[in-house]
DOTIVEX-552299 format. One line per field, with one value per residue (C-alpha): residue in one letter; chain; x, y negated, z negated. Coordinates in steps of 0.2 Angstrom, whole numbers, m for minus. Layout:
residu <- (a,...)
chaine <- (A,...)
X <- (X,...)
Y <- (Y,...)
Z <- (Z,...)
This chain:
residu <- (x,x,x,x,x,x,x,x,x,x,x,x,x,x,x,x,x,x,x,x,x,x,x,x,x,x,x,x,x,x,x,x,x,x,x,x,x,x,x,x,x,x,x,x,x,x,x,x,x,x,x,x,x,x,x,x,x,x,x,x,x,x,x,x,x,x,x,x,x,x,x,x,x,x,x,x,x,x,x,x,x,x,x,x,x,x,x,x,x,x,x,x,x,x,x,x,x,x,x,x,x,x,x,x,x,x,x,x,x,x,x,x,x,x,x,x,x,x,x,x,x,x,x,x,x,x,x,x,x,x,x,x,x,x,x,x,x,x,x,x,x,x,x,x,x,x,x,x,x,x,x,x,x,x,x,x,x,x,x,x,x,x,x,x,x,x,x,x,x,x,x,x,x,x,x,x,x,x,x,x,x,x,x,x,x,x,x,x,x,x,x,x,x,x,x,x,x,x,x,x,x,x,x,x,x,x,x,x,x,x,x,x,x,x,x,x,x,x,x,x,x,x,x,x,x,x,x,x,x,x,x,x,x,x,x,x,x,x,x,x,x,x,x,x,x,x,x,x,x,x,x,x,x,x,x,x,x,x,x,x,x,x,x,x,x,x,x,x,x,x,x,x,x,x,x,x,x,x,x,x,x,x,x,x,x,x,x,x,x,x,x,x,x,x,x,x,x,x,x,x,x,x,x,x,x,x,x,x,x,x,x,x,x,x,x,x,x,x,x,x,x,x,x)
chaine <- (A,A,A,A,A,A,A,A,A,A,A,A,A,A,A,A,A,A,A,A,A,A,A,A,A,A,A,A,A,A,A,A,A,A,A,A,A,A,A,A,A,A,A,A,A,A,A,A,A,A,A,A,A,A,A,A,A,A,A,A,A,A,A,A,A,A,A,A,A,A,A,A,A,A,A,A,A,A,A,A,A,A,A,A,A,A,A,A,A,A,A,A,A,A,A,A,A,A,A,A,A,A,A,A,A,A,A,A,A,A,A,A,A,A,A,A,A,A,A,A,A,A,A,A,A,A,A,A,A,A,A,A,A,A,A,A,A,A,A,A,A,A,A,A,A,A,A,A,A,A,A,A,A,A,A,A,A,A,A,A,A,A,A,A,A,A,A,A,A,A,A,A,A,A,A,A,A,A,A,A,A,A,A,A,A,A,A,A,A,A,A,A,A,A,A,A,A,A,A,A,A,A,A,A,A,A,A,A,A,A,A,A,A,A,A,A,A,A,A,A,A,A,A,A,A,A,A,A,A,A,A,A,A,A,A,A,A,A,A,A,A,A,A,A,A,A,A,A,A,A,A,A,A,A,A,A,A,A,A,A,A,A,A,A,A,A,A,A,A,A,A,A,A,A,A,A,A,A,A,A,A,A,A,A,A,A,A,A,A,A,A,A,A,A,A,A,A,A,A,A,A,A,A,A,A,A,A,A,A,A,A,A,A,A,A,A,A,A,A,A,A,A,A)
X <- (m209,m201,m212,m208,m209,m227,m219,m205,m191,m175,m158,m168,m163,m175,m164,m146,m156,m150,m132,m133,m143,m128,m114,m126,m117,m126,m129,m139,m154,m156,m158,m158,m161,m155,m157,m173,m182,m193,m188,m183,m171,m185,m198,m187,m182,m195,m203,m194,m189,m177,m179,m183,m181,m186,m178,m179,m175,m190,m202,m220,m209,m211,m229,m233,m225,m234,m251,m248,m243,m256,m270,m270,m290,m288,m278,m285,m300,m290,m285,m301,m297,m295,m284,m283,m266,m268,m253,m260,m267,m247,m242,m257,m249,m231,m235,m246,m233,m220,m231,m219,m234,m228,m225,m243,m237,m227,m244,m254,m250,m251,m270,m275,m270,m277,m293,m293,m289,m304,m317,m328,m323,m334,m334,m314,m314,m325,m317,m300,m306,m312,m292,m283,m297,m293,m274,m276,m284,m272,m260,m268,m273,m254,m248,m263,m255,m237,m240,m248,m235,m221,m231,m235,m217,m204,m193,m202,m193,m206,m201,m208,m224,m220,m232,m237,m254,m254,m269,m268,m280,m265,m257,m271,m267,m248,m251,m262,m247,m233,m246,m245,m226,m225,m236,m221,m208,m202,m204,m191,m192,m173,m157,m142,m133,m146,m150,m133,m126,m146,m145,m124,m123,m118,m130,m134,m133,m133,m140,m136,m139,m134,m137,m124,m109,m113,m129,m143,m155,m160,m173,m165,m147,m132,m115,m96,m97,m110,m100,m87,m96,m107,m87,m82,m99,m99,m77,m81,m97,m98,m112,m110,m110,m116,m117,m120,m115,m109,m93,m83,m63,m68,m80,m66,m52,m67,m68,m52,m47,m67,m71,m74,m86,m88,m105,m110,m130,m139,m146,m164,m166,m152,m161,m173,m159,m143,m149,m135,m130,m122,m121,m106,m109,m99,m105,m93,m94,m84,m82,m78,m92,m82,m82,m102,m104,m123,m130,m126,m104,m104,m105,m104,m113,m132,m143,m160,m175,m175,m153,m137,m128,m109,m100,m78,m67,m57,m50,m47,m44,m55,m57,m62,m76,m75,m75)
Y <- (m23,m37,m52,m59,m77,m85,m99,m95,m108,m113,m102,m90,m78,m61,m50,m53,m52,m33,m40,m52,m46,m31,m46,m56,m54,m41,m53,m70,m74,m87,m90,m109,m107,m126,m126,m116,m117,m102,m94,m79,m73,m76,m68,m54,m49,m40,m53,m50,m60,m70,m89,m94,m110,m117,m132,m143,m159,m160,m168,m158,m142,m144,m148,m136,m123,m131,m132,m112,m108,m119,m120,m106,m105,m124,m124,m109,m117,m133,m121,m116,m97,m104,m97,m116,m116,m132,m143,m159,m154,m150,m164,m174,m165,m169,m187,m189,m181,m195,m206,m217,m222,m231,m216,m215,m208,m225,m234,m219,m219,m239,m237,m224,m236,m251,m239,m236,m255,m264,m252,m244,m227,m215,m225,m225,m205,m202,m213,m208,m189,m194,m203,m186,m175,m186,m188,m168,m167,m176,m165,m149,m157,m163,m145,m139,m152,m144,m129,m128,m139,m127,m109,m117,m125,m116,m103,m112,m129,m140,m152,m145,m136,m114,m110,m94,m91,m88,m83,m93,m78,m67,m76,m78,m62,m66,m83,m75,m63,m77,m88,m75,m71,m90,m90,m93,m99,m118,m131,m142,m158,m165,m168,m156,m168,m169,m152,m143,m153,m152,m133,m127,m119,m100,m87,m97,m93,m105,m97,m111,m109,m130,m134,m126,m138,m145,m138,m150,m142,m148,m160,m168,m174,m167,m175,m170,m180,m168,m153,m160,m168,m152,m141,m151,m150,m132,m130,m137,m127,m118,m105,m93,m97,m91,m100,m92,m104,m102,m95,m111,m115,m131,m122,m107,m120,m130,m114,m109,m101,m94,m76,m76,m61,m62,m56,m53,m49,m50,m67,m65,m81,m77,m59,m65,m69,m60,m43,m37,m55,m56,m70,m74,m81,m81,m77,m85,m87,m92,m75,m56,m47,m32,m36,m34,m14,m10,7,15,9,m6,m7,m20,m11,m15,m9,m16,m14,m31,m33,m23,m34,m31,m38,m37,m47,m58,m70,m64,m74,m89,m99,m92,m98,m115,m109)
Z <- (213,222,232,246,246,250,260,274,271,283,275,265,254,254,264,253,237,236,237,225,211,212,210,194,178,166,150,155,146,159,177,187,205,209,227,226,244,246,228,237,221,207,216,218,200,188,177,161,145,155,155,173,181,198,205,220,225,238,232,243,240,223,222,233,219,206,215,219,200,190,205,217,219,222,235,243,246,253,266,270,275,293,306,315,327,333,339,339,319,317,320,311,295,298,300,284,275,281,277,266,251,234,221,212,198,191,191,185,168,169,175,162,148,155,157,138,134,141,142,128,122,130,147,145,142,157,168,164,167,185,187,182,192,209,206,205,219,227,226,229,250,249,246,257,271,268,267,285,291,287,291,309,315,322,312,294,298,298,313,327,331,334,345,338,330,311,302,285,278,279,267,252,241,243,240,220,219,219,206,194,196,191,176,166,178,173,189,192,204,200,210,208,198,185,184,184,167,158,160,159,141,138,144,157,177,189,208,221,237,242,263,271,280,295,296,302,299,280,276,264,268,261,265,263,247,242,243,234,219,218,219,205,195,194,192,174,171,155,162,175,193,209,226,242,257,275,280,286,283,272,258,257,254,244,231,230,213,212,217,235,247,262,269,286,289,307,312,314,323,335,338,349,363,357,348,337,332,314,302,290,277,257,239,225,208,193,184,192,195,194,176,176,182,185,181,195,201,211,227,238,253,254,265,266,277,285,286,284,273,271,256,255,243,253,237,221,205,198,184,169,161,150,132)
């Protein structure tokens, strides 16, 4: 059965998962999220003999992932199966991530040779064992540190502190669930430039769901040069392609000759003051969908328990894929 994603994360995907899987093609044997934030479309598919991939540019996102896939128990006990809401911890966290440190990792290596080099075997192999048990270590109250940052600040964002008390216990057996459901998942820590051309051959599908335009509410930058190097990155792609972005004039002309749907869905941020409120947002791809019938006819109305998700064809056409 589907899982819900162990980490909340800004522009999430969990409630148009229905929608999308209904509009994949039937025949990839692999799947890229490249933009993959909270993992919300992975988490949601059965664990089959698909090649997965997980990819983000963000570099405690990714360790996070990995620390939660290789060592769960770990970091479980990093978090100490407290429920501590503290605002002055919060922002303790937030600034030791910032924390701007030389990247460990270029001299690690580095030490573990020189370890070798000037001391007797056995010394060299014990020593080296203490390195890699401390650089793991490391990582696992790095995650530990993130993962609090993000489940305490305001609407997963990581900026500012929520105000709402969150019991970390809560979390522990979804936290195992999504460890499991990773087992085999490859994790990715590259930018979109890199990963798009290492992974675009046939049977491939790319999901990318990039920061949307003129949003600001990324941790990692993303500017009008962006969209358009990513456009022409995936115009060219020889794999299948699937984006979901925001509904804005630019990214419509951006993707024209590309299936275009229009989705609207509620705003559950915007609930809070304006009940009822929609979101519009687009899903397009470089093949028809129509073209990729599930078992049951194709619809492109969803209903889920968490959003009504409504999806129209607003532009037909697109390029076919590069044979």
């Amino acid at each position: 059965m589907p899982i819900k994603p162990f980490i909340p994360w800004v522009g999430g995907k969990t409630a148009l998962r229905p929608t999308l899987y209904r509009l994949f093609p039937n025949n990839y044997n692999r799947l890229v999220e490249v933009f993959g934030g909270g993992a919300a479309v992975i988490f949601g598919r059965k664990s089959d003999s698909c090649e997965e991939i997980y990819n983000d540019f963000n570099g405690n996102l990714v360790n996070l992932f990995r620390c939660v896939r290789d060592r769960p128990m770990a970091l479980m006990r990093e978090l100490r199966f407290l429920p501590l809401n503290s605002r002055d911890e919060f922002y303790e966290l937030r600034d030791f991530l910032r924390q701007k440190e030389p990247d460990e990792d270029l001299y690690f290596s580095e030490e573990l040779a020189l370890c070798q080099q000037y001391f007797p075997l056995l010394e060299a192999q014990e020593l080296q064992e203490l390195m890699v048990n401390q650089s793991a270590a490391r990582d696992v109250r790095r995650a530990a540190a993130f993962y609090k940052v993000i489940r305490y600040s305001y609407a997963g964002g990581g900026s500012s502190f929520g105000g709402k008390p969150v019991d970390i216990r809560n979390a522990l057996n979804l936290i195992w669930l999504c460890s499991r459901r990773l087992s085999k998942v490859v994790i990715e820590n590259q930018s979109y430039e890199t990963i798009i051309p290492r992974y675009d051959r046939e049977g491939t599908l790319l999901y990318l769901d990039p920061p949307y335009y003129e949003a600001e509410c990324y941790e990692v930058g993303f500017g009008l040069e962006d969209h358009r190097k990513l456009q022409q990155l995936l115009r060219n792609c020889k794999c299948y392609v699937m984006l979901s972005y925001n509904d804005h004039p630019f990214i419509r002309e951006l993707y024209q000759g590309f299936w275009i749907y229009s989705v609207k869905r509620l705003n559950n941020l915007a609930q809070r003051y304006d009940a009822g409120s929609e979101y519009a947002e687009l899903i397009i791809t470089n093949y028809d969908p129509r073209e990729h019938p599930k078992d049951q006819q194709l619809s492109l109305f969803q209903q889920t328990e968490e959003n009504i998700c409504e999806c129209t064809l607003i532009a037909e056409g697109g390029p076919r894929l590069q044979s």
